[in-house]
Structure formats: C-alpha cells, structure tokens
C-alpha positions in Angstrom: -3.3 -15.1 -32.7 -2.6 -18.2 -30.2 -5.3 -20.0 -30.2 -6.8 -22.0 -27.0 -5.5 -25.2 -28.5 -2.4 -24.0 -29.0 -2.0 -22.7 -25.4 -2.9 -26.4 -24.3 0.3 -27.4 -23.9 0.9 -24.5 -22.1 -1.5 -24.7 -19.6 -0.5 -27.8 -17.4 -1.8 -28.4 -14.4 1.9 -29.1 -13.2 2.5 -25.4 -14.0 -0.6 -23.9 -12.1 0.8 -26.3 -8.8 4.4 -24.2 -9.5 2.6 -20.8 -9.2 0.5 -21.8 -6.7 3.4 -22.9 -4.7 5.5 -19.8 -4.8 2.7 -17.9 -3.6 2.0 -19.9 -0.5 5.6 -20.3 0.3 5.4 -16.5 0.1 2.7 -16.4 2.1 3.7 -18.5 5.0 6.8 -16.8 5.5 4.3 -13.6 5.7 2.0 -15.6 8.5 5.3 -17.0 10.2 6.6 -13.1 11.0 3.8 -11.1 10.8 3.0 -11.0 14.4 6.3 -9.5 15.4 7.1 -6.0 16.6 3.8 -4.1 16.2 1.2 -2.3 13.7 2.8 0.3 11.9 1.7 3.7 12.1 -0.3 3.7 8.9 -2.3 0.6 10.0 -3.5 2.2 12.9 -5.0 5.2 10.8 -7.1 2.6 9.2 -7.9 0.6 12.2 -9.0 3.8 13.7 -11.3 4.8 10.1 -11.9 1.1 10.2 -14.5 1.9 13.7 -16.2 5.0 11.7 -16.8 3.5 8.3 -18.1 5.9 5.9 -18.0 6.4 1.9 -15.3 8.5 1.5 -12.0 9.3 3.9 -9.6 12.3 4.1 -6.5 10.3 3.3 -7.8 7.7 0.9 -11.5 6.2 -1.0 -13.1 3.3 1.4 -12.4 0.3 0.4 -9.5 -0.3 2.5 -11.1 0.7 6.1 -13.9 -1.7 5.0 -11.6 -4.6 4.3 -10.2 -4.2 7.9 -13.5 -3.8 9.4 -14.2 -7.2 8.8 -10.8 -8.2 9.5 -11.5 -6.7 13.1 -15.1 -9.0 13.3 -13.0 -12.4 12.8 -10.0 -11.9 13.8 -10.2 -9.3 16.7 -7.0 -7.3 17.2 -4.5 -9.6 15.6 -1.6 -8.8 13.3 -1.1 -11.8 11.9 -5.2 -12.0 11.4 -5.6 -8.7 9.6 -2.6 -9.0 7.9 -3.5 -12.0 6.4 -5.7 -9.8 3.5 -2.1 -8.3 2.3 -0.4 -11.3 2.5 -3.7 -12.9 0.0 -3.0 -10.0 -2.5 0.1 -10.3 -2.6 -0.2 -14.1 -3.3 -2.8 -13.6 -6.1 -0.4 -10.9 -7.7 2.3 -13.9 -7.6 -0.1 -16.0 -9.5 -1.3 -14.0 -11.8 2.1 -12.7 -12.7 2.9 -16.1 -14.3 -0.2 -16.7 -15.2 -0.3 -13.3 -17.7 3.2 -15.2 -18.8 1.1 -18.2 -20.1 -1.6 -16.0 -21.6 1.4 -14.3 -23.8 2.6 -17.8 -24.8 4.9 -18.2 -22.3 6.0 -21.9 -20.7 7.2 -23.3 -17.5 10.4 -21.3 -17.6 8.3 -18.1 -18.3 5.8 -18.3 -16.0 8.1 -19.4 -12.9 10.4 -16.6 -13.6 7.7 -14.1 -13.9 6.1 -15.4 -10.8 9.4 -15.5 -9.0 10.5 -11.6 -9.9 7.2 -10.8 -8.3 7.2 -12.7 -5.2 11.4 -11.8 -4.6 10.9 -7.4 -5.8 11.1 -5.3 -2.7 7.8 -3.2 -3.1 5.3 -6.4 -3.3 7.5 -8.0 -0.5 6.6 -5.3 2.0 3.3 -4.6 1.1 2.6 -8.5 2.6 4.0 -7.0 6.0 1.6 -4.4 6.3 -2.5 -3.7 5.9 -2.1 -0.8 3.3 -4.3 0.6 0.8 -0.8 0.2 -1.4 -1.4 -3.3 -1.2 -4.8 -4.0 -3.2 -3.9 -1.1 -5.2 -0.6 -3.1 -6.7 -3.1 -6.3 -7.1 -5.7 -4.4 -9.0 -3.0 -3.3 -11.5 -2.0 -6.3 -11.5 -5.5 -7.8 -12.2 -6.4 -5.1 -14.8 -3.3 -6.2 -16.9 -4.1 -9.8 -16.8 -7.7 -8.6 -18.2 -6.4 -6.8 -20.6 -4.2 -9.7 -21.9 -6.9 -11.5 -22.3 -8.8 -8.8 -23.7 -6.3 -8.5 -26.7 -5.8 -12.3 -26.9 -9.0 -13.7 -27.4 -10.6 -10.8 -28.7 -13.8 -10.9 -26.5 -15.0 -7.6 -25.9 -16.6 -8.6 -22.8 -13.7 -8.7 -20.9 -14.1 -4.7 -20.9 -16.2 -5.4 -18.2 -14.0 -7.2 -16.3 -11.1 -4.4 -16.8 -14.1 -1.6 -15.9 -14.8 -3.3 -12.6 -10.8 -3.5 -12.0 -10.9 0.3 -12.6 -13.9 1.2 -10.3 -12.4 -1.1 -7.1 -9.1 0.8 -8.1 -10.9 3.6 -7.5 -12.3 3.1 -4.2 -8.9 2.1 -3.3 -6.5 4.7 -4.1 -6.8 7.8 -6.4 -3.3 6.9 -8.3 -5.8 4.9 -10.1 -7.0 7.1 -12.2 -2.7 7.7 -13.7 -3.5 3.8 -14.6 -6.7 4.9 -16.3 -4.9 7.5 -18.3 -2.6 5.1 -19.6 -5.4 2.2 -20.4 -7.4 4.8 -22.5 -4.4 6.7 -24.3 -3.3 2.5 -24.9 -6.4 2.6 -26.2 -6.4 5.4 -28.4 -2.7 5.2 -29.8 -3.1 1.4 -30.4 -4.9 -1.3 -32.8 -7.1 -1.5 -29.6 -8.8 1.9 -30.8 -11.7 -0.3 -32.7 -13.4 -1.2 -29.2 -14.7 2.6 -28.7 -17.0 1.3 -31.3 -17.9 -2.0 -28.5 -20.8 -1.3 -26.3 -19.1 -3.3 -24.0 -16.5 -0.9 -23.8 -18.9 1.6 -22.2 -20.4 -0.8 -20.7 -17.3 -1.3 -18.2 -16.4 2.2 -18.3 -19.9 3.0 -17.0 -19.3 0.2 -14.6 -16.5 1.4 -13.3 -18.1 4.7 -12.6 -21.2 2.8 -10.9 -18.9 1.2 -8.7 -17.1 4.4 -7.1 -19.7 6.6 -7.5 -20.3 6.6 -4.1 -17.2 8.2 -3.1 -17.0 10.9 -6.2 -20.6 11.6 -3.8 -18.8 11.7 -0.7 -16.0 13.8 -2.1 -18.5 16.2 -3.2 -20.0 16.9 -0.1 -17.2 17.5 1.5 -15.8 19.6 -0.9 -13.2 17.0 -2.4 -11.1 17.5 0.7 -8.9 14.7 -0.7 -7.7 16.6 -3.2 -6.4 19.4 -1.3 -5.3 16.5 1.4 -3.4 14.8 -1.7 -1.7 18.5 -3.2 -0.6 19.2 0.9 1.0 15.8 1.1 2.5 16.2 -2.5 3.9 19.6 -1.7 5.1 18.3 1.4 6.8 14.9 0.1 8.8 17.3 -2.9 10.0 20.0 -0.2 11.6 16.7 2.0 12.9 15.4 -1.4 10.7 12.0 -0.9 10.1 12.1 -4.7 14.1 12.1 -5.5 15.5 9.2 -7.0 12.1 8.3 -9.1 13.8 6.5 -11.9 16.6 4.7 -9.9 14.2 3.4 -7.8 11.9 1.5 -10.7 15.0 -0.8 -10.9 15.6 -1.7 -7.2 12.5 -0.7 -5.5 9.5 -1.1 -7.4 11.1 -4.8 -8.7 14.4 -7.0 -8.3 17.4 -5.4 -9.5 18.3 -9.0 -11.4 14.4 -8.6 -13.0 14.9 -5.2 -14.7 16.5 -6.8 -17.9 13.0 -9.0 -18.1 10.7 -5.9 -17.7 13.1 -3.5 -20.1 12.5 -6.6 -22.5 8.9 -6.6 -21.7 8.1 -2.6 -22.3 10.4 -3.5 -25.6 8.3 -6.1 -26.7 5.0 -5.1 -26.4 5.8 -1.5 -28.3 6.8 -4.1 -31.4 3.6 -6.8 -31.0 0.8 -5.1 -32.5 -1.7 -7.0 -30.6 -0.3 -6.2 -27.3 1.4 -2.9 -27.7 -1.4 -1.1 -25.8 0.2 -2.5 -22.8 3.3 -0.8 -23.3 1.8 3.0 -23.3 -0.5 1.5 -19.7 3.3 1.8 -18.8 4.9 4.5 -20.5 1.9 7.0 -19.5 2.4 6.9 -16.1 5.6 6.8 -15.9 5.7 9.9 -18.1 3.3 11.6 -15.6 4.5 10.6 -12.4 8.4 11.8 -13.6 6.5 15.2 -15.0 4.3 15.5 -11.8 7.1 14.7 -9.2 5.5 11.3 -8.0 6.8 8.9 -5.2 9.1 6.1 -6.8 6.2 3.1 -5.7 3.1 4.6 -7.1 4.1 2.5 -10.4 5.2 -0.5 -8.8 1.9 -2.3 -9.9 2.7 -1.9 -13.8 5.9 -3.7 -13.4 4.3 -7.4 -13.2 2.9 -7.1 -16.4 6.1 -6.2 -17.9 7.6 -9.1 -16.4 5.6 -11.6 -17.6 6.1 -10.2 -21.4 9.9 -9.9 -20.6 9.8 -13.8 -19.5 8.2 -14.9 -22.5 10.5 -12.9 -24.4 14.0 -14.3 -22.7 12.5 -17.8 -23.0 12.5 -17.8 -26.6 16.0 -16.6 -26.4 17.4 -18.8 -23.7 15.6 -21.9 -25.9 17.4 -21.4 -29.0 21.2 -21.0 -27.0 22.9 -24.7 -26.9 22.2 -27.1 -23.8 25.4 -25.6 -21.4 24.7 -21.8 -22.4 21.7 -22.2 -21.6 21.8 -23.7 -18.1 24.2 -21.5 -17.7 22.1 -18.5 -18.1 19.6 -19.9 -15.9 21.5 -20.2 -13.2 23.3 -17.2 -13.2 19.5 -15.4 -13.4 18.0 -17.5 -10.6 21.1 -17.1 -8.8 21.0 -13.3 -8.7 17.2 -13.0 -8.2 17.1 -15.7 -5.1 20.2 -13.8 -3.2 19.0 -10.4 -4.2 15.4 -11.2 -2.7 16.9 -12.7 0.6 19.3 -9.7 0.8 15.6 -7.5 0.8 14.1 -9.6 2.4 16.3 -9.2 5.5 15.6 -5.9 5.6 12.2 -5.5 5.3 10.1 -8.7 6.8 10.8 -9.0 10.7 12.7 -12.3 10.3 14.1 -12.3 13.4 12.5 -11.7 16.8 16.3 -10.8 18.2 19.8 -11.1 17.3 21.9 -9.3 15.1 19.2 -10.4 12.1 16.6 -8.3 13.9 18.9 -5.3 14.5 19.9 -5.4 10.6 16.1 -4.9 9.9 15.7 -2.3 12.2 18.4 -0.1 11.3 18.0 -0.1 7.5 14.1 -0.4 7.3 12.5 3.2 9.0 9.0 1.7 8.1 10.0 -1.4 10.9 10.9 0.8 13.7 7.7 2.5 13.0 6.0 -0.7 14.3 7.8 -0.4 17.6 6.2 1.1 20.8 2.9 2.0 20.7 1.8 -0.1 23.3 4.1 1.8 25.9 2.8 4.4 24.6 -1.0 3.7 25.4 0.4 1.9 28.6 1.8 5.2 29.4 -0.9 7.8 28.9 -3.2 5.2 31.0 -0.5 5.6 33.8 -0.5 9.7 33.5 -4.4 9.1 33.3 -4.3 7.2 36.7 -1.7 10.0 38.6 -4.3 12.2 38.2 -6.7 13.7 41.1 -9.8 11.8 40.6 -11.6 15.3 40.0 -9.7 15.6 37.1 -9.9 11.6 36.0 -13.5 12.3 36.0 -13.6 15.1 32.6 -10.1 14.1 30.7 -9.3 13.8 27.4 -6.5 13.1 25.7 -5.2 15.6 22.5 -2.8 13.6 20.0 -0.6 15.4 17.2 -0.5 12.9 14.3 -2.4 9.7 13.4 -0.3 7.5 14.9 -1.1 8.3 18.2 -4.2 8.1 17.1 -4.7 5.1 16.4 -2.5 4.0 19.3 -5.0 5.2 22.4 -8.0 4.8 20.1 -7.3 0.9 19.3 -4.5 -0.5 21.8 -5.8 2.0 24.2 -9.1 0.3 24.8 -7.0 -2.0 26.7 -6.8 0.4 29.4 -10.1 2.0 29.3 -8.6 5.3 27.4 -11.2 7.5 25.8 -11.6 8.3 22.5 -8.6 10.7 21.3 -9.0 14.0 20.3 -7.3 14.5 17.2 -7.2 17.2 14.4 -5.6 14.6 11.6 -7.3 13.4 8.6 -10.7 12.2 9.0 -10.4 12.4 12.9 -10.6 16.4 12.7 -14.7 15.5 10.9 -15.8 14.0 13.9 -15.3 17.0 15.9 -14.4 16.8 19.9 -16.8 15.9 22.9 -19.4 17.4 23.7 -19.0 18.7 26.4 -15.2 18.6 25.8 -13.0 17.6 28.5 -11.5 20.4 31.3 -8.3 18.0 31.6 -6.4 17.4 28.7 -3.5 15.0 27.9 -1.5 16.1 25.4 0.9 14.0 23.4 2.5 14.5 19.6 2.7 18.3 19.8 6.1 20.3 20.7 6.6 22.4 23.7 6.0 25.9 21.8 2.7 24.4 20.3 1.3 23.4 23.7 2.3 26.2 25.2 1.1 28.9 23.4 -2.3 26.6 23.0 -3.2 25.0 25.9 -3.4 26.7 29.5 -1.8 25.1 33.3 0.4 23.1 31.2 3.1 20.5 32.5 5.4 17.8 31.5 3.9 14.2 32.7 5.6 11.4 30.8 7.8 10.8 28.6 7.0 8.6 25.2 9.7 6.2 24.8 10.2 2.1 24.0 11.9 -0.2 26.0 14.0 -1.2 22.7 15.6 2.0 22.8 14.8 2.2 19.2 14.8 6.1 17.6 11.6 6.8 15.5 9.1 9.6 15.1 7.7 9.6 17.9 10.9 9.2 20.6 12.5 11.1 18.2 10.2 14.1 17.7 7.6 14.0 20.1 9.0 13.0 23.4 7.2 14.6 25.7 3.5 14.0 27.3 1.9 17.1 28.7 -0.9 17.4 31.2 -3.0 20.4 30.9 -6.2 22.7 30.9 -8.9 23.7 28.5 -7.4 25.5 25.0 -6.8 29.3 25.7 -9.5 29.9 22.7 -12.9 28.6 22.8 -13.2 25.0 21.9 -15.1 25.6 18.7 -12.3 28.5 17.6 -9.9 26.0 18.9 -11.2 23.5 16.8 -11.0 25.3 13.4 -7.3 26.3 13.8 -6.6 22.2 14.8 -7.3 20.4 11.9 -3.4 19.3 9.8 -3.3 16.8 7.7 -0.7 13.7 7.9 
C-alpha cells in the first residue's frame, strides 16, 4: 500500500495548477461558443420540465430539471448561463481524472495525460455544449471511481458513504445508474473488496444511497413506473433504427480519444492484475457485458472510461520512465501529438467554433445533434404570426397542438416571447398535465403529418410552413414541415386525450 508520505511527492501543488488549467482552458472555450446557434431539442424538454418541477419525470429522475430551474432564476434564458453547469462537470471530470492518476501513484506525466484524454475524447467534449442529464451522469461515474480509489487505497471504510451518496445522485439523474451499481457490487463480491459487506459503513452508504432517491422510486410508484415502459419503448425503438449498432467500435472513438484507447486497454489490464484495485476492473467489465448483451447505446459507458485512463497513465508512465532519454521523448510526442490533432479534429465537429464560414458548415454537416440547435425561434416567431392572421374570434380560444418535445419546448420557453400559450402536447411528462380546461375551439397544429391531422382534427388547413432561414435540413424541416390551423379533435377531448399520449 502507498502510503500518504509516499504520495507527497506526488502531490505538488504545481500538479494541481496543471489540472486545474486544462479544465478551465476547456471550459472557456465552452463559455466562448456556447451561445451560438440555439438550444438543442433535448434542452428544451428540460427547460419545459424545468417550469413544472416535480419528483419524478417520464423521460428521466429529477435532478436534472432542478439543476436548470435554478439556472433559469440567475441566469434567465441564456445559453451560455445554463450551460455553464455542463461546462462545470465537465471541468471537475477533467480534474478528477488526473487526480484518480495521483491517487494510483501516478506523476506529472500521469496525471496530465489522464486529464488531457478526458478533456480532448468526443463524448465529454459534447456533453459541455449542451444541458443534458448525460452530462452529471458521466461526472458521477466519474466521482464514484475516484471514491472508490480511495476507498481501496487508504482503506477507510467511510468512504462507502461517500460512494453511496454518488450512487443515490446517480440515481436521481439517470436510471443507467443502476448498470454502474451492478458492476460496483459484483466488484465487490468477485474481489478482495468482499470483506467490507462485513463494514457497517457499507450499508451505511448503500442505505444512503437509497435515502437519497427514494423520493423518485415514490414517484415512480404512483405513477405506475411509467419510466420503465418509457425506457423499453425508446429501447425498442433505438434497436429497430439500428442506433445501438456499432457498440464496441464506438468505445474507442466515441466514448474516448482514439490515441487514448491503448491507456484505457492498459488500464482494464492492470487493475484485473492489482489485487487492491481489481474491483475496478469488473465496475467496467459488468456493464460493458450488459449493455453488449442488452443492446445498449454506444455512450451509456462513456463515464467508466476516465477511470481506466488514469490507471492506464500510471501504467505507461512506468514504462515510458524506464526507456532511454530520446525513446522516450519520442514516445511522448508521438502520444501528445495524436491526442491534441485528434481532439481538434472532434472538436471541429462538435463545438460551434465558428459562427460562419466553411468551419461552421463542417460542423453542421457532420454533427446532426448541431443542426438540431437551429430554428426554433422561427419556429415560435412563426406560429405567433399564424396566431395573429387569425379572426380575433378565433385569437380569443386558440391553442396550439405540437407533435414531439421539441416543439414543445420551443412555443412553451422561446414562445413566451410572443405571448404564445402553453402548448398542448401528448409527449413525455407534457401528456400528465392534461389540456385546458376548457380546451381551445382553434387549434394550431404543428409536428404531426398530414394523414394524422386529418383523420384527427376537423376544418383543417395548411397555415405556415416550419423552416430556418439557414436552409439547414433537420427534423423538423425535414419531417414536419407543415403548420396546420384547425377545429376541435373529431373525438371528445377527454377520448382524444387518451389516444394522444407517445413518448419521444
């Protein structure tokens, strides 16, 4: 065991300053092009659930809505402002990447390269452009693997309730948490870590954990764990479109740097051999096994990869020491070569660098997630505009029906702007707060195809046309170009209402 004296020399102030400063260089490059182009769909889902905060939500726990709901009291409705909580957990992964490095034994060397695979891999890049639950959910991997390091280093049993607490935020977060759980408690079982299920403070932050998202296992209960059938129809859905192909691929370019993946394959290596540490390898090798067996999206493990690297760091450290002075610089600069031009390479496609140019359309065209973040302000702009061409009999009782959570968002949040009531949408949580009462006899109707309205909605009619003055193709001028004016539903509004709810 290393003992705290040993790690002194380790754990130089100059080395904290190095980790530091990746993350905030990180981070300002986040606050510098954050504010460009638009919220992305996603975000104004939890904007929207951000205005009705409750326990529990049909796409995901609380925590996330919550977060942005103070973000909206200081900030107001500012990218750059309530993006500023990604761009903060994605700097404290960074830092805590190398700082897991030092904990293992690792040096300067270690720790910057750890920190530096983080802060230059695709998945924690994007998740600093965007408020996503994805994006506390990587940090309290991230976290959880730092406590557990020095769980098994120092030997303190108290840090169970440190790695409890991580668990139970997890939790309230996003439900892949409890794939992470598995693999902590079968590390547990399968390792020299067994002897804590005789701690009490084992239980002790296991019960904690529970305390802490008990609320929601409530909330899911009285509302008949309508996440989990939300989850199985989103999980059928993503395997039909083949959005869980390519799982294993993408652990090497996606969920880190391609010029990282010899550090983590190092790191999975070296903690199966290190006795002390090895239950870190099955917190990796469990969910991995479960998400290839289950069909899982390729960046629900991206948050176990940090920890690898750090190991993997420590590991190629001690092996780039004992090679002679001109091998060895050698090998450093081929490494830090690769991992700086493969970073800027992703990093041109998926932060909004460029507010024009041929930079800009680079990003657009190869990141679908950017020209998701494009044109929901016309969009608002233009339902106020069909609102206003209406006879003033009809102003006086409309509403306005929207297909997918998007839209949403869109006339819920940016629509304010222009006095647009509260959309009525069958999506996610939306469809629990019902419709109006009494409901509108003027509908616009956005988001749904022609047959759908149709058949639906009675004394329907084209009335606009949802489109962005970039001229950039996305979901909605792709597949929901049209904006409908029209009467009551053709069944009763309750009866109507039962048949609306879809999820996604």
């Amino acid at each position: 065991m290393t003992s705290e004296q040993d790690l002194g020399w380790i754990d130089r102030p100059a080395n904290t300053s190095l980790l530091v400063g990746i993350a905030a260089v990180v981070a300002l490059v986040h606050v510098l092009t954050n504010g460009r182009y638009g919220f992305h769909r996603d975000e104004l889902q939890v904007l929207s659930d951000a205005r009705h905060l409750d326990w529990g939500f049909v796409p995901y726990p609380p925590l996330t809505p919550f977060i942005e709901r103070i973000g909206l009291s200081i900030f107001g409705l500012s990218m750059v402002g309530l993006r500023l909580f990604s761009v903060i957990a994605q700097a404290f992964a960074i830092v805590f990447t190398g700082l897991m490095a030092r904990e293992l034994g690792g040096g300067r060397l270690a720790q910057v390269a750890a920190a530096l695979s983080v802060a230059l891999s695709p998945l924690p890049m994007f998740e600093g452009t965007e408020f996503q639950y994805t994006t506390f959910d990587y940090l309290w991997w991230v976290l959880i693997a730092y406590f557990v390091i020095r769980l098994l280093r120092t030997e303190n049993s108290r840090w169970w309730l440190a790695i409890g607490a991580g668990i139970g935020v997890g939790f309230l977060t996003k439900y892949t948490m409890g794939f992470y759980l598995a693999g902590i408690l079968g590390g547990v079982l399968v390792s020299r870590a067994r002897r804590y299920l005789g701690s009490a403070w084992f239980w002790g932050g296991m019960a904690l954990g529970l305390v802490i998202c008990l609320p929601n296992l409530v909330w899911q209960m009285r509302h008949g764990f309508i996440s989990l059938h939300f989850l199985q129809h989103i999980h059928s859905r993503d395997v039909s479109q083949g959005r869980a192909d390519g799982f294993l691929s993408q652990q090497f370019w996606l969920c880190a740097n391609l010029f990282a993946a010899p550090l983590w394959i190092a790191g999975v290596l070296a903690y199966l051999r290190d006795r002390r540490y090895r239950m870190l390898a099955w917190m990796y090798l469990i969910p991995l096994a479960l998400f290839i067996f289950g069909k899982g999206r390729s960046y629900y493990l991206a948050g176990a990869y940090p920890m690898l690297i750090a190991m993997g760091s420590v590991v190629a450290e001690g092996w780039v020491g004992s090679l002679g002075k001109i091998p060895r610089r050698a090998v450093e600069v081929v490494f830090f070569a690769g991992l700086v031009g493969g970073g800027l390479y992703v990093s041109a496609i998926l932060l909004p660098l460029a507010p024009s140019g041929r930079l800009k359309d680079f990003a657009l065209k190869n990141n679908g997630d950017l020209r998701e973040e494009i044109g929901w302000d016309e969009l608002a702009k233009t339902v106020a505009g069909i609102r206003d061409s209406l006879p003033a009999e009809q102003r006086e009782n409309m509403g306005v029906v929207v297909g997918n959570y998007g839209e949403q968002g869109a006339i819920e949040i940016l629509g304010a702007a222009y006095h647009l009531p509260v959309p009525i949408s069958g999506t996610n949580s939306a469809w629990l707060r019902g419709y109006p009462v009494p409901p509108p006899s003027t509908l616009i109707v956005l988001g749904l195809s022609h047959r759908y309205v149709e058949r639906t909605f009675t004394s329907c009619r084209v009335a606009g046309h949802n489109e962005n003055s970039l001229g950039v193709s996305n979901e909605e001028s792709r597949d929901h170009p049209d904006i409908f004016v029209c009467g009551v539903p053709r069944l009763p509004w309750p009866e109507f209402w039962k048949e609306y709810q879809s999820f996604g």
